[in-house]
N, C-alpha and C positions, 0 to 999 in steps of 0.2 A: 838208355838202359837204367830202372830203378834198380838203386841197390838196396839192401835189407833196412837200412835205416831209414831210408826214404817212406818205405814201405811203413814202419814202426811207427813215424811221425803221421806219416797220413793218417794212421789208424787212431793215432792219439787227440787228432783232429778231429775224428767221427764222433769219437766222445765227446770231446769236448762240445762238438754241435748238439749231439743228443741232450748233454744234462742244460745246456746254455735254454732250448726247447720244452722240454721238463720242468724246470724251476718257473718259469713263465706260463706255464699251462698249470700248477699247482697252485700259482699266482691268481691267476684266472677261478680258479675254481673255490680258493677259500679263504679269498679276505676278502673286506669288505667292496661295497660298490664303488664307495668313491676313497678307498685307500689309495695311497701314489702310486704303490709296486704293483696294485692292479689293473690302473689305469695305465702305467706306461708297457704291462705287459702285453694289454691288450692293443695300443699302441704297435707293438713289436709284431702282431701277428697280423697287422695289416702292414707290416713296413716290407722291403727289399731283402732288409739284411734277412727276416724268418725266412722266405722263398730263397734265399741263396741257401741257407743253414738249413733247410729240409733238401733240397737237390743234393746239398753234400750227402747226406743219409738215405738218399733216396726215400724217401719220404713224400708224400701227396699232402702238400701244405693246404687245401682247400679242404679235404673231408677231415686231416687232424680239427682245422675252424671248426668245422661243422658240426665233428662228434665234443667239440671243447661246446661249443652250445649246446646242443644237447644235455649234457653232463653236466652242466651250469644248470640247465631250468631243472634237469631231477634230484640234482642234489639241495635248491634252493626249496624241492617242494616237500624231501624228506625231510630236511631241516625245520619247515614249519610243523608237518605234522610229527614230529619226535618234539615239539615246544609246545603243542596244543595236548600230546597224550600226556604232557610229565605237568 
């Protein structure tokens, strides 16, 4: 039988998975190619520990990947052209 705290901590867990996932996909998306934190983040989203930490969120760890690429190449393409108009 969970009791309320049980409950509380789980949920404190869910966070914690979400922003752990979050800061790693921010990672991804806006520093440099060969910076560390975004190599190791990308790193993290082919490891175990991300597919454990999106199941905890219920989360689909394969299309998050997928829309993180995505999201990488149009934001790598706005960035050249906002550097080409200025």
């Amino acid at each position: 039988m969970s009791t309320v705290v049980d409950t509380v901590e789980f949920i404190g867990y869910k966070k914690l998975a979400a922003a752990i996932i979050r800061l790693a996909a921010i990672d991804v998306l806006m520093l440099p190619e060969r910076h560390a934190y975004r190599i190791n983040a990308e790193e993290f989203f082919e490891s175990e520990w991300f597919y454990g930490l999106a199941d905890l969120i219920d989360l689909d760890p394969d299309c998050l990947r997928d829309k993180l690429l995505d999201n990488k190449t149009s934001y790598k393409r706005r960035e050249r052209r906002e550097t080409a108009i200025a």
